[in-house]
C-alpha positions as CSV (number, residue, x, y, z in Angstrom):
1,X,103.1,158.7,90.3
2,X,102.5,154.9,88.3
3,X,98.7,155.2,87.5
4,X,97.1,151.5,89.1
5,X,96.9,148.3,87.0
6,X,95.1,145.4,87.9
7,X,95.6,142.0,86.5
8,X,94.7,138.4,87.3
9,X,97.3,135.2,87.3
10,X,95.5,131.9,86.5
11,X,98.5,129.6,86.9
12,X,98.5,125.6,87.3
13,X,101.1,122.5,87.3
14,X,100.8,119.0,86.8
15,X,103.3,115.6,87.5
16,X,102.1,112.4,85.8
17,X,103.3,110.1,88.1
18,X,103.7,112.4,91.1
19,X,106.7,112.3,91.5
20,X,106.6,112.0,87.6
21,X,107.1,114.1,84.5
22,X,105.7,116.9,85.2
23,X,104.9,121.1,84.3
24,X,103.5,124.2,84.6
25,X,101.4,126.8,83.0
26,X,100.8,130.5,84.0
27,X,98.0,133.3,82.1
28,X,98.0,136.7,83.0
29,X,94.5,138.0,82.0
30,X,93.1,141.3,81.5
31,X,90.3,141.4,83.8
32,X,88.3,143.8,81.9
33,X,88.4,142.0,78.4
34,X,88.9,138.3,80.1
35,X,91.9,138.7,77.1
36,X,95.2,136.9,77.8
37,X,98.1,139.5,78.0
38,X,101.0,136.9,78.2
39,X,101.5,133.4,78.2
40,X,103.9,131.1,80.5
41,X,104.5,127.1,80.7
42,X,107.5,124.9,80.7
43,X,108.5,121.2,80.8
44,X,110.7,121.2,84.5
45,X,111.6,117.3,84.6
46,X,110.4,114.7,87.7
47,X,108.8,116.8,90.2
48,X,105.6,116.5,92.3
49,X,102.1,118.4,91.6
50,X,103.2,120.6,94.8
51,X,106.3,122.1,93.1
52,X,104.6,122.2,89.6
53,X,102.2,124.2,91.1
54,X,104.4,126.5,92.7
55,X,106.7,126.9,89.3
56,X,103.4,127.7,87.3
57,X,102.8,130.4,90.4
58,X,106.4,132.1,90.0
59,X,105.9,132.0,86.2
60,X,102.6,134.1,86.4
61,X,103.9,136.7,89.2
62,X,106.9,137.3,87.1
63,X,105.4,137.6,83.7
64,X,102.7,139.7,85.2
65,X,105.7,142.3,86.8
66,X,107.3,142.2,83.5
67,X,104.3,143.4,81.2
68,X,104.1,146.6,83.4
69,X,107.9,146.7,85.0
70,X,107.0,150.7,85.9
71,X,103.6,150.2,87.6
72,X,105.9,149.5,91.1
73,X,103.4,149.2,94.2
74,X,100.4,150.6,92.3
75,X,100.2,147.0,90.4
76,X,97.2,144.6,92.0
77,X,97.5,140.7,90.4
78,X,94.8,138.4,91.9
79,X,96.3,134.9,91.8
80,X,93.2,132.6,91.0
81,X,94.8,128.6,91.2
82,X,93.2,125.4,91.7
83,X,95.3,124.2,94.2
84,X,94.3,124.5,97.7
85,X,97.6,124.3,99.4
86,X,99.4,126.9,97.2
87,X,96.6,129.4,97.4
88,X,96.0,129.3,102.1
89,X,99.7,128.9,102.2
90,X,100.2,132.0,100.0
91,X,97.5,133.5,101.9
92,X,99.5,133.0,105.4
93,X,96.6,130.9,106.6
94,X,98.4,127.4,106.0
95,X,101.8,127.3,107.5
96,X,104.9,125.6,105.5
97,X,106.0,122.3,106.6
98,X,107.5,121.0,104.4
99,X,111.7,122.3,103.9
100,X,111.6,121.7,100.7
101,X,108.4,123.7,100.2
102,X,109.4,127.1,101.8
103,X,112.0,128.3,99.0
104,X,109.7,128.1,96.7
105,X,107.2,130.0,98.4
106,X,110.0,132.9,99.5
107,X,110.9,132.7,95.9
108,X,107.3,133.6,95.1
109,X,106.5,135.6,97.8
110,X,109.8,137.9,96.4
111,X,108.6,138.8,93.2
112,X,106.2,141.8,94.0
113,X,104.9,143.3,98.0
114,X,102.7,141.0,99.5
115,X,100.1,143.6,99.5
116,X,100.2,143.6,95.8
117,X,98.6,140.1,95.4
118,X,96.1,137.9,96.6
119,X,94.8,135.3,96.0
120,X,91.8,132.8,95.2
121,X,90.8,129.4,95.3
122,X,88.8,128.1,92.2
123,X,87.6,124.7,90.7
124,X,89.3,122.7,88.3
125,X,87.5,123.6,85.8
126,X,87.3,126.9,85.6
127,X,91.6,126.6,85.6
128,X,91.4,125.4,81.5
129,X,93.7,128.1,80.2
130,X,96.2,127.2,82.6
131,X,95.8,123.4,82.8
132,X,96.0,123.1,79.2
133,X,99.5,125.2,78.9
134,X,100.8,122.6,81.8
135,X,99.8,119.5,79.5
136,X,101.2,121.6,76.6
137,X,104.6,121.7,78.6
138,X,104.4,118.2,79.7
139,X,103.4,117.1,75.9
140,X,106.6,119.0,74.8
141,X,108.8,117.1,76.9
142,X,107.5,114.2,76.3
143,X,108.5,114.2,72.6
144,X,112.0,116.8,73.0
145,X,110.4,119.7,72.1
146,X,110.5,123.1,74.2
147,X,106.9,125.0,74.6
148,X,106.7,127.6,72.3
149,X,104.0,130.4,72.7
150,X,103.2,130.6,69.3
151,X,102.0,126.9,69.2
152,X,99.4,127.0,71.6
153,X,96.2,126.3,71.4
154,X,95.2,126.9,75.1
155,X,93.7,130.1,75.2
156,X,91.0,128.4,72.5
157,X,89.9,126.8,76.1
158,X,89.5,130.1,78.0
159,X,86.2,129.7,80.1
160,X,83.5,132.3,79.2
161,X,82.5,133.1,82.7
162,X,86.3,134.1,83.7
163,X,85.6,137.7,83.4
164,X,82.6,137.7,85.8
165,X,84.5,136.4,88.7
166,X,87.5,138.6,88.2
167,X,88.1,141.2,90.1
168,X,86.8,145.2,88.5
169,X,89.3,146.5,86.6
170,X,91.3,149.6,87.4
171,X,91.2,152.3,85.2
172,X,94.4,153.6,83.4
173,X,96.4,152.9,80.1
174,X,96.1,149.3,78.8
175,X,100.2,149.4,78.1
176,X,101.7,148.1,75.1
177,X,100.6,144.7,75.2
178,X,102.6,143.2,73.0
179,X,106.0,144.9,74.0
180,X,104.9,144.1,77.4
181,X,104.1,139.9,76.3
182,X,107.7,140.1,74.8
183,X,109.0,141.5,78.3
184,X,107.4,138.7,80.0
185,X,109.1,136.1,77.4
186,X,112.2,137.4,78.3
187,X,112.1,138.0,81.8
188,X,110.5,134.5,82.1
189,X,113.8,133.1,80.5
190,X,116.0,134.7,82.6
191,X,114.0,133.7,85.4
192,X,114.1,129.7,83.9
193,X,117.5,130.4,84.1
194,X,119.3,127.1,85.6
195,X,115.4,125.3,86.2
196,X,115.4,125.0,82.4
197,X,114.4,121.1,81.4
198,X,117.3,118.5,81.3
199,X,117.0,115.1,80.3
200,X,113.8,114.0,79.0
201,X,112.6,110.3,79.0
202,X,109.2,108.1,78.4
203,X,106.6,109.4,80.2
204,X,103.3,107.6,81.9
205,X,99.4,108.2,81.0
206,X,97.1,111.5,82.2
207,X,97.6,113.5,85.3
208,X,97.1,112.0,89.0
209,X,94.8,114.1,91.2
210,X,96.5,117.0,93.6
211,X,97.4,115.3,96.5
212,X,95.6,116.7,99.8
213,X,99.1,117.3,101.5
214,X,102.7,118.7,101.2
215,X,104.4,116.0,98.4
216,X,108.3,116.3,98.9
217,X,109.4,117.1,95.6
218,X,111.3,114.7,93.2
219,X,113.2,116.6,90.1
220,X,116.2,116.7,88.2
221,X,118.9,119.0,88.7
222,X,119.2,122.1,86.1
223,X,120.4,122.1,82.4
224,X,123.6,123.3,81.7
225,X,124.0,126.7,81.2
226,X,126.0,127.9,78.8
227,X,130.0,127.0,78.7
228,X,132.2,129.8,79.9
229,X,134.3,131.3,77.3
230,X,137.3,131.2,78.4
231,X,138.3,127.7,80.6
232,X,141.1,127.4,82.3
233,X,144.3,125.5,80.2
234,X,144.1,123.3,83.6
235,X,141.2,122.4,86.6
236,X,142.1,122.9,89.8
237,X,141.9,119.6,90.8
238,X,142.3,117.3,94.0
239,X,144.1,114.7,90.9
240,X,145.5,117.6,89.0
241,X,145.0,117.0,85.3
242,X,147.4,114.4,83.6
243,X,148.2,114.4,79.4
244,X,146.9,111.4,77.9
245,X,149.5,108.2,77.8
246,X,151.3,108.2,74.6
247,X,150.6,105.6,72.0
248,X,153.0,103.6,73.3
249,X,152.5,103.2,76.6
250,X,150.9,100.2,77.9
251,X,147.2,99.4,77.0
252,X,145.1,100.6,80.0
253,X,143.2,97.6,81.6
254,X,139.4,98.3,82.3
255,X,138.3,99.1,85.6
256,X,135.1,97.4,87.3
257,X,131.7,98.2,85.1
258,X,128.0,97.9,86.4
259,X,126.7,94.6,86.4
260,X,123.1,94.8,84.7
261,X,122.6,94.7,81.6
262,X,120.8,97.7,80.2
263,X,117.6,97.4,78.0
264,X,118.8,99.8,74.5
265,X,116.7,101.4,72.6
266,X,113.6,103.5,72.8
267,X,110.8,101.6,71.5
268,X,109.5,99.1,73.7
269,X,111.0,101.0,77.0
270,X,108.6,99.6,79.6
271,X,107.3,103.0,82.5
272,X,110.1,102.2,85.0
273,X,109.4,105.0,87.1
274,X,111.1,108.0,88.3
275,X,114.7,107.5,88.1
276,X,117.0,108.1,91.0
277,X,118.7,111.2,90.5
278,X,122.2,112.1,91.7
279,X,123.0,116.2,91.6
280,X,127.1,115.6,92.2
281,X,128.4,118.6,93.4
282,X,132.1,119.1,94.2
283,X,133.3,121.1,97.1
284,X,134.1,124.6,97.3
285,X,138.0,125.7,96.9
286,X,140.6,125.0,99.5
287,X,143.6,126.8,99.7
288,X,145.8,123.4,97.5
289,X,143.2,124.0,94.6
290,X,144.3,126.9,92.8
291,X,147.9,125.5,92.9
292,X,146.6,122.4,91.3
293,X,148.2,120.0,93.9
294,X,147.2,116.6,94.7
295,X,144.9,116.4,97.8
296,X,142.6,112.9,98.4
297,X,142.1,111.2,101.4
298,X,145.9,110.3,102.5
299,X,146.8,114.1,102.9
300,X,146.0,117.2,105.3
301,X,142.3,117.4,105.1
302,X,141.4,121.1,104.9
303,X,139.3,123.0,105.0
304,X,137.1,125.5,103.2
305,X,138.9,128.4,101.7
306,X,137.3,132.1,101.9
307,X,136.6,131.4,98.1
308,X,135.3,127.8,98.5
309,X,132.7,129.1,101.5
310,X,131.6,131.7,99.0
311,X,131.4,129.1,96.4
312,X,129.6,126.9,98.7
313,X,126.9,129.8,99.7
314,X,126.2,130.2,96.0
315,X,125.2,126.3,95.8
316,X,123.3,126.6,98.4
317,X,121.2,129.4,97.0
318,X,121.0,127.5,94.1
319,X,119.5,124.7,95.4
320,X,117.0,126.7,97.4
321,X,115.6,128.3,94.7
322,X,115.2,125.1,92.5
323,X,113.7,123.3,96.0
324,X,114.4,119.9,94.0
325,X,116.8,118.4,96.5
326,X,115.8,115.9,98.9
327,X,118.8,114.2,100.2
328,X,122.2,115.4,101.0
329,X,125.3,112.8,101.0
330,X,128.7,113.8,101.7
331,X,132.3,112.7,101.8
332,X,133.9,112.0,105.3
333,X,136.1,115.0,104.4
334,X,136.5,118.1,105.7
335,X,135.9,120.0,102.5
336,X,133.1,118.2,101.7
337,X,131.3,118.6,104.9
338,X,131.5,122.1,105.5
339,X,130.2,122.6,101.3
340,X,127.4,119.8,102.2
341,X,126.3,121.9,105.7
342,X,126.1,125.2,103.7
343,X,123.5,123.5,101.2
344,X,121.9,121.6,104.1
345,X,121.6,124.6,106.1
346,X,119.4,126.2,103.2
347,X,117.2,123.6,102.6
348,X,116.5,122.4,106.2
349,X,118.1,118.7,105.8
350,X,120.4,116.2,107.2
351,X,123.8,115.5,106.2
352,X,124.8,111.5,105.6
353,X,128.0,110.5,105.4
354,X,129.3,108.1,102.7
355,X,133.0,106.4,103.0
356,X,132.3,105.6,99.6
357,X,132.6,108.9,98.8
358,X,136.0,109.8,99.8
359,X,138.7,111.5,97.3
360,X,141.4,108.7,96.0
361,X,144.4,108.3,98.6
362,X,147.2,109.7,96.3
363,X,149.8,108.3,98.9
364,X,153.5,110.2,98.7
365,X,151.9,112.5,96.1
366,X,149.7,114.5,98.5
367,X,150.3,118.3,98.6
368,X,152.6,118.3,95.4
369,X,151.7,119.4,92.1
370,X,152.1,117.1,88.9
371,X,155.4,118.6,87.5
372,X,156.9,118.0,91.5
373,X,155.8,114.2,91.2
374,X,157.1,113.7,87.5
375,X,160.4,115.4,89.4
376,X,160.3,112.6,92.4
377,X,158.4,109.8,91.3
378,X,159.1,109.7,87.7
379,X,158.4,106.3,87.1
380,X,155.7,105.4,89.4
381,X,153.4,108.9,87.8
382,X,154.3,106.8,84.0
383,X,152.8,103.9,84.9
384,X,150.1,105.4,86.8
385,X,148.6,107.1,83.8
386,X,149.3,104.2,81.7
387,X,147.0,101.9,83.9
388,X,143.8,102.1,85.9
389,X,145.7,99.4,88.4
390,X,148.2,101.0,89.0
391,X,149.0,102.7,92.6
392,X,150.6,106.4,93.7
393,X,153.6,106.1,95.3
394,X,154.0,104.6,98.3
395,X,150.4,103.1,99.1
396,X,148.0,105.2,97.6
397,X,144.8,103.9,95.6
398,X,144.5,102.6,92.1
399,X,142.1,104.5,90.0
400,X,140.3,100.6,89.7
401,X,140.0,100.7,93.3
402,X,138.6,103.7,93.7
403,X,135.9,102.8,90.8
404,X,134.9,99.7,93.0
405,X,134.4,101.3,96.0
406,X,132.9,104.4,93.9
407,X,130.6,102.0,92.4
408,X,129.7,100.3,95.8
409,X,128.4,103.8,97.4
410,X,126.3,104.2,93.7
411,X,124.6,101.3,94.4
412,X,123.7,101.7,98.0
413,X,123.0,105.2,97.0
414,X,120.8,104.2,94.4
415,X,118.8,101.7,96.1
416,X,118.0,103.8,99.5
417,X,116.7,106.4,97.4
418,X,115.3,105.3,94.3
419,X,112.9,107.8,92.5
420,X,114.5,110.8,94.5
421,X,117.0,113.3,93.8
422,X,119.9,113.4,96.0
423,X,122.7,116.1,96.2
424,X,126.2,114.0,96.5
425,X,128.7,116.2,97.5
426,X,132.2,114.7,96.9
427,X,135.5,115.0,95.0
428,X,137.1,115.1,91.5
429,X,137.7,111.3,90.7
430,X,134.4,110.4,92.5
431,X,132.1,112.6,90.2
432,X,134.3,111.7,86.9
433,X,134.4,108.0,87.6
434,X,130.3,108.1,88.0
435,X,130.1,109.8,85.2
436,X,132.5,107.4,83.4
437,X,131.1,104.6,84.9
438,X,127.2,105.9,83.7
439,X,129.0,106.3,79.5
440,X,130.2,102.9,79.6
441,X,133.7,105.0,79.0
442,X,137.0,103.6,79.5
443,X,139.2,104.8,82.3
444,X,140.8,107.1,80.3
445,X,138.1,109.1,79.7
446,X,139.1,109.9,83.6
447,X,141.5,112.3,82.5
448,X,139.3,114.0,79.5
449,X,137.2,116.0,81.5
450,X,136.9,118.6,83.4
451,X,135.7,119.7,86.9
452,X,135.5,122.7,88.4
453,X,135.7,124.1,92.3
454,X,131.6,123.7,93.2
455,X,130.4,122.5,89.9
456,X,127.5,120.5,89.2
457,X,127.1,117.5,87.5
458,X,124.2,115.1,87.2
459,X,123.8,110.9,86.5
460,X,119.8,109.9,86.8
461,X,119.9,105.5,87.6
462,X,116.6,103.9,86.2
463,X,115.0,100.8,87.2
464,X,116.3,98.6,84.4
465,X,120.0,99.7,85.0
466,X,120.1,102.4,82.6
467,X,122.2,105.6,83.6
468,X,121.7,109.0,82.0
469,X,124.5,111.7,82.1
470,X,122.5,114.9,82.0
471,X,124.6,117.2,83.4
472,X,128.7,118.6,83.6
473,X,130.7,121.0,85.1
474,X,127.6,123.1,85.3
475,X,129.3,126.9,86.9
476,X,126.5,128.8,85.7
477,X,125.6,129.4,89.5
478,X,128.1,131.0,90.4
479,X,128.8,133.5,88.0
């Protein structure tokens, strides 16, 4: 039988800006000593004080299973937080309205048996330890560093009266405390996982006050994870992947680039604001992508493979557990849809449609691989890869057409939802010209990357016409 440990879970997050730059920090405390057993915070990107405050919450539950992973049901953590919401919604007296809200709290909630933890509300100020780890975090990622445990100084703010209000201890072993904090470091970084920070950029002044209400949150999309080690020699790809022109083929014409001009360099960057992010996701496997045949907007349409629903399942439970996704736009096509209503189905949102969106029309070429057009259309595939204006046989789209009307959706895109993260779910050329588009790289760069069946990529548009890649061919999910 596990002999009864109790611990308390001081946890906090902040967004300077809300939605701004924001973080979290989580202390789980001996409540006998008032001693901190194991430490927690992490820079997570643009986000609100809502999900901050959540991530600092997960952080603490998990570290606090992690120092005593045998104690099972006989382990009592009293979550003390600042925030009001998080604390009567965790307490089942405030109900969830927000969709974007409830993964969180099910992620939470998942981590030990409800009647394992409760919880209390408590002052600002007697929330230092915490609070100070979240400005740590945020401070971090402000200047490109990662938090580091050993660096911090915010147990030196530890409020002498937190051991009064604590709950009585429970007798038993103390554990090995700092096996147990190194069990927490770990299991906290597997539990980062894909929410590890991404792109970091200037941040604003001090922290904004908590907000009274649900804020819908406003973050990037994950880091990548790292690369798989063995890729494929080809992507399954709706434009299956061409060699490069040779040297002397003819000089490749640029397609249409952004028309602001960009402010460079870092010094005098003026606070534009949260940036509008764009999580691109490609759809799921159909039953044309592991043959690697052509298949854009001129062909059969069809549908979700048995793989690619799976594939879109696993986005979806991605997404839900990062609850950073506000938006969902899709392709008109099938694929695309049914990818887009798995995601919006776990996240409680609407699906737009953008014709902007749409694969490229590969004309004749639709449904046959590359060695069955260099058979047909020898010609026509030769000039094709030598320039962006060029057409697929018989009245397809030019890779410059498709950047225009690629571009055009950006734009609208990035207008309508400026300072919020939207999931794009589309096609191959789509997400690699954006991505091309946000380097300033010429259209051959179309054919030197790769993208995967459901991968993730990620463009963030700022104010001042700035565009910053964060993110490709991210399959960690669904591994």
């Amino acid at each position: 039988m596990s002999v009864a440990r109790q611990v308390v879970v001081e946890a906090d997050g902040g967004s300077r800006g809300n939605p701004g730059p924001a973080g979290y920090g989580a202390v789980v405390i001996d409540p006998a000593t008032g001693e901190p057993l194991a430490e927690a915070a992490e820079y997570i990107g643009v986000a609100t004080n809502n999900v901050a405050e959540y991530r600092g919450l997960i952080a603490g539950l998990t570290a606090a299973k992690a120092l005593f992973p045998d104690a099972g049901d006989a382990l009592r953590v009293h979550v003390r937080m600042d925030s009001k919401l998080v604390v009567e919604q965790m307490s089942g007296r405030w109900k969830i309205k927000h969709p974007d809200m409830k993964p969180l709290a099910a992620r939470a909630a998942a981590i030990l048996p409800p009647s394992s933890v409760t919880y209390e509300w408590i002052p600002r100020a007697q929330n230092k330890h915490a609070d100070r780890l979240a400005n740590e975090a945020m401070d971090a990622g402000r200047d490109g560093r990662t938090w580091e445990a050993s660096a911090s100084t915010a147990a030196l703010d530890t409020p002498s009266a937190r051991t009064a209000s604590a709950p009585p201890p429970v007798q038993g072993p103390p554990g090995d405390q700092a096996a147990g904090a190194a069990r927490a470091r770990a299991a906290l970084a597997a539990a980062r996982g894909a929410a590890a920070p991404e792109g970091l950029f200037p941040m604003p002044g001090a922290q904004e006050p908590e907000p009274p209400v649900e804020a819908a949150p406003v973050t990037g999309a994950a880091a990548p994870a790292p690369e798989p080690s063995a890729a494929p020699a080809a992507e399954p790809s709706e434009a299956p992947v061409a060699p490069a022109p040779e040297p002397s083929a003819t000089p490749v014409a640029s397609a249409p680039e952004p028309t602001a001009t960009p402010q460079t360099g870092w010094g005098s960057a003026p606070d534009l604001g949260a940036p509008a992010t764009l999580v691109l996701l490609r759809h799921g496997e159909t039953a044309l992508t592991p043959q690697k045949r052509f298949s854009g907007s001129g062909g059969t349409d069809p549908e979700l493979s048995a793989t690619g629903r799976d594939q879109a399942e696993r986005a979806a439970a991605h997404f839900a557990a990062l609850g950073t996704v506000q938006e969902i736009v899709s392709s008109p096509l099938r694929r695309c849809r049914e990818t887009a209503a798995a995601v919006a189905a776990r996240l409680g949102l609407d699906v737009h449609v953008d014709e902007g969106l749409r694969e490229t029309d590969f004309g004749a070429w639709e449904g046959l691989t590359f060695g069955e057009v260099r058979e047909r259309h020898g010609d026509d595939l030769t000039a094709w890869l030598a320039s962006p204006d060029a057409a697929p046989t018989g009245g397809g789209e030019s890779f410059a057409e498709v950047a225009g009307r690629v571009a055009a959706a950006r734009d609208r895109i990035v207008a309508r939802y400026a300072g919020r993260t939207v999931l794009l779910v589309t096609h191959v050329t789509p997400i690699k010209t954006l991505v091309r588009l946000a380097l300033g790289a010429p259209p051959e760069a179309l054919f030197r990357m790769e993208l995967s069946a459901a991968s993730i990529s990620v463009v963030a548009y700022y104010g001042d016409g700035n565009a910053s890649v964060r993110l490709l061919n991210d399959t960690s999910h669904l591994r």
